[in-house]
Structure formats: structure tokens, C-alpha cells
VOPAGU-2260 file (C-alpha; in pm, 1 decimal, decimal comma):
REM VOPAGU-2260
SITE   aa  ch    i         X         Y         Z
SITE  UNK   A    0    1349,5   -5232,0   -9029,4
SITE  UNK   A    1    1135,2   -5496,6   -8861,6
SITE  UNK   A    2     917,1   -5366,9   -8626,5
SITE  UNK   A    3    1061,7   -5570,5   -8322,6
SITE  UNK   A    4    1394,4   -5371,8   -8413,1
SITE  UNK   A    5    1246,0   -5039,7   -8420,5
SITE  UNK   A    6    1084,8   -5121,2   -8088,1
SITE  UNK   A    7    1395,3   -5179,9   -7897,3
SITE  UNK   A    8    1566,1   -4894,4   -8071,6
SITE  UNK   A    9    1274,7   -4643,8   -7951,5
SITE  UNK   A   10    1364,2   -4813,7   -7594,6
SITE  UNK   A   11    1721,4   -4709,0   -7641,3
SITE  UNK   A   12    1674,9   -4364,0   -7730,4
SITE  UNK   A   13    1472,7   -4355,4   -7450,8
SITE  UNK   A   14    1670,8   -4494,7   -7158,8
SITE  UNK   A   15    2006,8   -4310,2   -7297,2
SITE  UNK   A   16    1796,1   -3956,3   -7320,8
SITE  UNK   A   17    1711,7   -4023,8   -6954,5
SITE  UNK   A   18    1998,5   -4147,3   -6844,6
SITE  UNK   A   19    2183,3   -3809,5   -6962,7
SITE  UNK   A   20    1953,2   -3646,6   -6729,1
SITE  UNK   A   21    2005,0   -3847,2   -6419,8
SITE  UNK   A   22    2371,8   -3665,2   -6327,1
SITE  UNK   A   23    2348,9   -3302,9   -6187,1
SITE  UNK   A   24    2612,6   -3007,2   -6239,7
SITE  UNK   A   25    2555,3   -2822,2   -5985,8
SITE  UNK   A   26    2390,3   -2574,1   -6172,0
SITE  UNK   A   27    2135,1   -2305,6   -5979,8
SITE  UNK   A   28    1813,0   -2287,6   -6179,6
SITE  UNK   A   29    1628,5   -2015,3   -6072,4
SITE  UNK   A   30    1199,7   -2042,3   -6066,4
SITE  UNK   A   31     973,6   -1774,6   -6083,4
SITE  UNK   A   32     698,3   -1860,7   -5857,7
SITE  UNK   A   33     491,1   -1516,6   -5893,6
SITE  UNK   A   34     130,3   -1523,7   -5896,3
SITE  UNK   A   35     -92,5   -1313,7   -6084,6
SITE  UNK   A   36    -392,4   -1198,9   -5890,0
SITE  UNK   A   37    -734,4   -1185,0   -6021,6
SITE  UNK   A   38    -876,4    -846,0   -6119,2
SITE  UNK   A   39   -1151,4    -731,3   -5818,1
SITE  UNK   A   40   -1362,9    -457,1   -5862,3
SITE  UNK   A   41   -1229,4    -140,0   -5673,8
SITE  UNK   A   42   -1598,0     -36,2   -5541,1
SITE  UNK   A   43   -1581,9    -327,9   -5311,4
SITE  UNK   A   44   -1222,9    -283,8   -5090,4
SITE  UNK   A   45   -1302,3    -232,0   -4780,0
SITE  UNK   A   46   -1170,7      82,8   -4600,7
SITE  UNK   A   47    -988,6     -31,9   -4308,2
SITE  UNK   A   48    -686,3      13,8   -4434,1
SITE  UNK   A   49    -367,1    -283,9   -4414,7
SITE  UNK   A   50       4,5    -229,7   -4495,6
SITE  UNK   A   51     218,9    -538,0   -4482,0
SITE  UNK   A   52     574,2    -476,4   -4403,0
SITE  UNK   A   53     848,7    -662,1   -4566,9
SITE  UNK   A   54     942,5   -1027,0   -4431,3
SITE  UNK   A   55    1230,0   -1107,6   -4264,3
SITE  UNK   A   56    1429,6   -1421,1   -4405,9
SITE  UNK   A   57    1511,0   -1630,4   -4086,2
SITE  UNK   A   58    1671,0   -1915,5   -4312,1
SITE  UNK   A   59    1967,9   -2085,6   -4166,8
SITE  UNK   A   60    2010,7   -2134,0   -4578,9
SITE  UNK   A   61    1957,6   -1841,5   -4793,6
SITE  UNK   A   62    2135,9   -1947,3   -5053,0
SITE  UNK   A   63    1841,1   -2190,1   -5237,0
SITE  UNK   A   64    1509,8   -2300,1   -5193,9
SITE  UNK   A   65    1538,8   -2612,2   -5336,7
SITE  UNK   A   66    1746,9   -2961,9   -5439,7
SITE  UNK   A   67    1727,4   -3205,7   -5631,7
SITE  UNK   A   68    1964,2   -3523,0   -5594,8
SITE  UNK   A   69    1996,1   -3707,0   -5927,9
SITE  UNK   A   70    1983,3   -4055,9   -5984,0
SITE  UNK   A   71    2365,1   -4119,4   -6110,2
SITE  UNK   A   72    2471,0   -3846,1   -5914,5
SITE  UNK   A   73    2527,4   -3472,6   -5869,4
SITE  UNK   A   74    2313,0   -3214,1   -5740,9
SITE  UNK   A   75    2125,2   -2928,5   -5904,8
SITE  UNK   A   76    1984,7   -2653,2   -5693,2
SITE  UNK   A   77    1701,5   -2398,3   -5678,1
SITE  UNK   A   78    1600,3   -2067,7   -5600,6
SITE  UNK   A   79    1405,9   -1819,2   -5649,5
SITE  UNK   A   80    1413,6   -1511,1   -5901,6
SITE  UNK   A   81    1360,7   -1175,3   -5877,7
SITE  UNK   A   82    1420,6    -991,9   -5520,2
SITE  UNK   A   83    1455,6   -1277,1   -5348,0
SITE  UNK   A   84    1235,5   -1496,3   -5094,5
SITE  UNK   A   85    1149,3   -1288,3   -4826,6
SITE  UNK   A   86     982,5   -1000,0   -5059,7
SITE  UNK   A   87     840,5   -1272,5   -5317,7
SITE  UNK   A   88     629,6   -1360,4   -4979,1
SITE  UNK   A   89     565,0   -1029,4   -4885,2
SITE  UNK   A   90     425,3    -937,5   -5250,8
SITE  UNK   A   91     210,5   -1255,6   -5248,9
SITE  UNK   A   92      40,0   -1234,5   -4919,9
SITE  UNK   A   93     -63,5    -888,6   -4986,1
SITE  UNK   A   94    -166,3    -970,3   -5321,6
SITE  UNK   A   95    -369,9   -1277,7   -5163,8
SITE  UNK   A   96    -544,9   -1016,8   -4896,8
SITE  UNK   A   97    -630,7    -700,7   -5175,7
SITE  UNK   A   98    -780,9    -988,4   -5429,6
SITE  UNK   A   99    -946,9   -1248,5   -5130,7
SITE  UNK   A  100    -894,0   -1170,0   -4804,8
SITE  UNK   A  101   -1102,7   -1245,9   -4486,2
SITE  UNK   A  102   -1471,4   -1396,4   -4637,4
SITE  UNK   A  103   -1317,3   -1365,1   -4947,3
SITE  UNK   A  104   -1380,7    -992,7   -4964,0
SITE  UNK   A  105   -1166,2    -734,3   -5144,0
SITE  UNK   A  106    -922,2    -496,7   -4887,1
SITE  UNK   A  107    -722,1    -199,1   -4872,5
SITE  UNK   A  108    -370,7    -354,2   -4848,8
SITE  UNK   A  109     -33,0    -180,5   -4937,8
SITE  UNK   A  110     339,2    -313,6   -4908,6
SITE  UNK   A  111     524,1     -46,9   -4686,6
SITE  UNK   A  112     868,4       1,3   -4535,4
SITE  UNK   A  113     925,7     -77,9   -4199,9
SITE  UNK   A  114     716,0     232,8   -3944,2
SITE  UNK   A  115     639,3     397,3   -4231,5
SITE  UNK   A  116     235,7     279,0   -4224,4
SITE  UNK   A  117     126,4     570,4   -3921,3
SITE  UNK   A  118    -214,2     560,3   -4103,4
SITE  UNK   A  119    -285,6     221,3   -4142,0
SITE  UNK   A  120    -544,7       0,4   -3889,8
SITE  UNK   A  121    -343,0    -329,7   -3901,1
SITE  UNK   A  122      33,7    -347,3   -4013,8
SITE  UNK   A  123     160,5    -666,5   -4086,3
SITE  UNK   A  124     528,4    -828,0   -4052,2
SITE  UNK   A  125     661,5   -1185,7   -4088,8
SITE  UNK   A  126     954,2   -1402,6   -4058,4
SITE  UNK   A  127    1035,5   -1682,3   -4295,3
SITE  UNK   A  128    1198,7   -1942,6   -4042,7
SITE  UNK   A  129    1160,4   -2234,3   -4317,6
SITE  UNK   A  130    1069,8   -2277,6   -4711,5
SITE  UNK   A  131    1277,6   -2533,1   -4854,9
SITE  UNK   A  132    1215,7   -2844,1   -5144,0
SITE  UNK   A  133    1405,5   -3094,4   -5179,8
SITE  UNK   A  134    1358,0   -3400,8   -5532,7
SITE  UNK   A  135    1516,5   -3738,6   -5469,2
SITE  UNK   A  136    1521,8   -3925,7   -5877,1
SITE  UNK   A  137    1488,1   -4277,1   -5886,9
SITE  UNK   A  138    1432,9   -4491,7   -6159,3
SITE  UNK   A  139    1118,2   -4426,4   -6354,3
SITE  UNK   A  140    1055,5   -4136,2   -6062,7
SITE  UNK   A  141    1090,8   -3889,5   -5868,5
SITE  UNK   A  142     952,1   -3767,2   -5501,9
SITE  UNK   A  143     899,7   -3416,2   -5416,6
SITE  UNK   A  144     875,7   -3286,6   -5062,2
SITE  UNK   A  145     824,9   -2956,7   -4979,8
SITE  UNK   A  146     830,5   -2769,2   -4623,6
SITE  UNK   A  147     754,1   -2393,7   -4484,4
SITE  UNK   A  148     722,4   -2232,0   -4147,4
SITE  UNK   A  149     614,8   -1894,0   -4156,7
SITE  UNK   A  150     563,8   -1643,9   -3842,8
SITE  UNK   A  151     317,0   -1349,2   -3895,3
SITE  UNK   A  152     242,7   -1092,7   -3640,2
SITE  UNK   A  153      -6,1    -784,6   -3709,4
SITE  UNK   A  154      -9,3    -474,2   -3491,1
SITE  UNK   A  155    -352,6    -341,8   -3458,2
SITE  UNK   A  156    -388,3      -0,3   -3371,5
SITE  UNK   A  157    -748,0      21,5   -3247,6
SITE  UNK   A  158    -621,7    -138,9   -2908,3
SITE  UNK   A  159    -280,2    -198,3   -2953,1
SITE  UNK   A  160    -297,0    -546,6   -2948,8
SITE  UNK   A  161     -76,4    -766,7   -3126,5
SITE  UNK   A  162    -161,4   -1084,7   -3309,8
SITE  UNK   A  163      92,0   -1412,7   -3373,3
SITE  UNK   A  164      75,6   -1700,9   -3549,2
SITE  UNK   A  165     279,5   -1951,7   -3676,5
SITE  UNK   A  166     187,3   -2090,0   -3986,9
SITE  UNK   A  167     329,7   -2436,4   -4096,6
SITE  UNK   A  168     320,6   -2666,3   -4410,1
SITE  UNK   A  169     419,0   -2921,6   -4659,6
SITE  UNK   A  170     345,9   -3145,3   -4936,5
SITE  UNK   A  171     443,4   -3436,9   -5094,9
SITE  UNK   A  172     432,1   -3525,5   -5520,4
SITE  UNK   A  173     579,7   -3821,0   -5733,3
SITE  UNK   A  174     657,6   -3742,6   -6108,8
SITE  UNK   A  175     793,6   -4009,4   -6342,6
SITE  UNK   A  176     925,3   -3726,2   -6570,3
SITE  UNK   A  177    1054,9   -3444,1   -6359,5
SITE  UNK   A  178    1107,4   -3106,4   -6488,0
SITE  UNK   A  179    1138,8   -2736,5   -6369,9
SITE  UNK   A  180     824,7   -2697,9   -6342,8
SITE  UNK   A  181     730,5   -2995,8   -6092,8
SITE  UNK   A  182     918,7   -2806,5   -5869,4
SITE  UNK   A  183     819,5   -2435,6   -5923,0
SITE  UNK   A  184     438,6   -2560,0   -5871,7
SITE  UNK   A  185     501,2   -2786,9   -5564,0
SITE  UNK   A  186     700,9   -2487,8   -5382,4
SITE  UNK   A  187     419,4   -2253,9   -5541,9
SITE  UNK   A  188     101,1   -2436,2   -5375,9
SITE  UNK   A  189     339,0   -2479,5   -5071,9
SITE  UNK   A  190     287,3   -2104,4   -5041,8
SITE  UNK   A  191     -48,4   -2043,9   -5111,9
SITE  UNK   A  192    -117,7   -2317,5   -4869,5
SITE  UNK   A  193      13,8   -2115,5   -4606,3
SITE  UNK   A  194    -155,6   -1785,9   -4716,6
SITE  UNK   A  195    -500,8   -1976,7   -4706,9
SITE  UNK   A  196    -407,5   -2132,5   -4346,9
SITE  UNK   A  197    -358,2   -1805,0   -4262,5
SITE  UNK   A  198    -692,9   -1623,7   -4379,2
SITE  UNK   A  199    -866,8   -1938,8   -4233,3
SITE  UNK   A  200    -721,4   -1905,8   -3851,6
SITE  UNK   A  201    -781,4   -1541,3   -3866,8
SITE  UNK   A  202   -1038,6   -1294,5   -3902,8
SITE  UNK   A  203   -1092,0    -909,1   -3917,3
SITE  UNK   A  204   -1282,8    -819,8   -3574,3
SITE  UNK   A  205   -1323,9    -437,1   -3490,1
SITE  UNK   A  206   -1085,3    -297,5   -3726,1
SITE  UNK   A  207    -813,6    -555,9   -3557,7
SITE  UNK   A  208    -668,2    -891,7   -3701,3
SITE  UNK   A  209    -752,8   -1172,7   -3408,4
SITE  UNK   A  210    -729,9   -1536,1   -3436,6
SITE  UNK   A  211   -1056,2   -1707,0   -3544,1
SITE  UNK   A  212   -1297,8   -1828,0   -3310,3
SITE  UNK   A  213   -1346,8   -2198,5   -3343,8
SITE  UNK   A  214   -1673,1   -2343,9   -3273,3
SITE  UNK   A  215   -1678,2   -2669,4   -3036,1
SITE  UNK   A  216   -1673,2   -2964,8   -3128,1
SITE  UNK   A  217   -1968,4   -3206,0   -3070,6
């Protein structure tokens, strides 16, 4: 076979393999988007002690996290695995405060049932309003956006105080080859963008959680 042949037979192959992947089923592909934190050193938590209650999903769509629109057509959705989004949150912001909290040091932070924590100095609760992906293919690409809106309140119980803030996010990627992946790490970093917005508009003052003090501009 001449080489000119084999050339425009390699460009067949090509173009038909992606061409069978430009149509969607419908089919819910569900992405795993877990993170395992770092070991610390247990001599260095900190003792006021943090529970984080589970999040509340706020969602008007619970049903998937994610779409992607193919190029000829068809749909195939996302979500996520295991318990679902609300407690895959939960899990990973008090992973994210036990392993680098506040000036990156190491805290005493639990997952607890709602009024359960009576012993605990702050106690934590959210709402997940938004957290959603969405992939448009094109030829030769294809865009991911991703968007979250998180609301976070702790209850201190040196003064009784309460702490809000609304924490909100997205990003924006171009793949020429999508796969799974591509969209388990965009909604992924979507996340831990949050979590480090978070930890950088807050700080630990007096045993409470307040909002950082900014320093003025020049």
C-alpha cells in the first residue's frame, strides 16, 4: 500500500471512530469526584474542636450534575456516585479543614448529624443552591463550563454569633478529545475552588469562625 493510501485510510479510521462518538444515548455516567486527603501529623490539630453538619441540596435539579450535548446529537448526562452531592461536599470540606484549614494548619473537625455537636466550638452547615457542568462538542472540540454557589453558615458558640457566606464559582476548559475524565476534573477543581475561597474569606478568631479582615487598599 502506497503511503499516500495508508495516509488517507488512517484519516478515515479516524474521522468514523469520532464520528461514532459524536451522538449521545442518554446514558447517566456517574463520576467519582472524591479526594484523598494528605496524611497530617495528629500532634499538630488544634483543639478547638469543629463538626460540620451535613449540606442541604438546594438544586432546582437533583437529578445530574452535568451534560454534555454531542455534536450529531443526543445528550449524555452526569452525576455523581456514591451518597450523592450534598454529602460528597460535606465529606470534602471537612476533609479540606482536618488536612489544611485556616493558615494551613491541621484541626479538629468531625462530620455530625444535625444538633448532635453540643461539644463542639464552631458547627458548620451549608446549602448547595448551584453545582452544575454542562460540555457543548464541536468539531475537533469541546468547551466545558462549570458553575457552583454554595451557602455556608457556622454557629459559634463562644458568643453565639453566626457567620454567612456565600461562596460562588466557575471555570471554563476546551478539550479536542473529550472524555470522562475532562469532566470529573473540571467539576472536581470547581469544588476545591470553592473550599479554598472559603478558607481565604475566613479565619478562626477567638475560638469563632468570622469573615477575614481585609487590609485597605492603597
Amino acid at each position: 500500500m502506497k503511503q499516500s493510501s495508508l495516509r488517507v485510510l488512517v484519516c478515515v479510521i479516524m474521522m468514523v471512530t469520532m464520528l461514532a462518538g459524536c451522538r449521545g444515548t442518554g446514558q447517566v455516567r456517574h463520576l467519582d469526584l472524591r479526594e484523598k486527603p494528605p496524611l497530617v501529623q495528629l500532634t499538630d490539630i488544634d483543639p478547638i474542636k469543629i463538626a460540620v453538619e451535613p449540606f442541604d441540596d438546594r438544586r432546582a435539579d437533583k437529578s445530574r450534575v452535568g451534560t454534555r450535548t454531542h455534536l450529531w446529537g443526543g445528550t449524555t448526562y452526569f452525576d455523581v456516585s456514591g451518597d450523592g452531592l450534598a454529602a460528597l461536599i460535606t465529606q470534602r470540606l471537612a476533609d479540606r479543614l482536618r488536612t489544611r484549614g485556616w493558615r494551613d494548619r491541621v484541626w479538629d473537625v468531625r462530620v455530625a448529624s444535625p444538633g448532635s455537636a453540643t461539644d463542639a466550638d464552631i458547627v458548620i452547615s451549608g446549602q448547595v443552591k448551584d453545582f452544575s457542568a454542562t460540555a457543548k462538542s464541536r468539531v475537533f472540540s469541546t468547551v466545558i463550563d462549570t458553575s457552583s454557589r454554595f451557602t455556608i453558615q457556622a454557629r459559634n458558640l463562644v458568643d453565639r454569633s453566626t457567620t454567612i457566606r456565600t461562596i460562588e464559582g466557575g471555570r471554563s476548559r476546551t478539550v479536542f478529545w473529550f472524555g470522562d475524565d475532562d469532566m470529573r476534573e473540571q467539576l472536581a477543581v470547581t469544588i476545591r475552588d470553592g473550599l479554598d475561597r472559603l478558607i481565604a474569606d475566613t479565619t478562626i478568631d477567638n475560638k469563632a469562625l468570622r469573615p477575614a479582615r481585609r487590609l485597605p487598599q492603597q
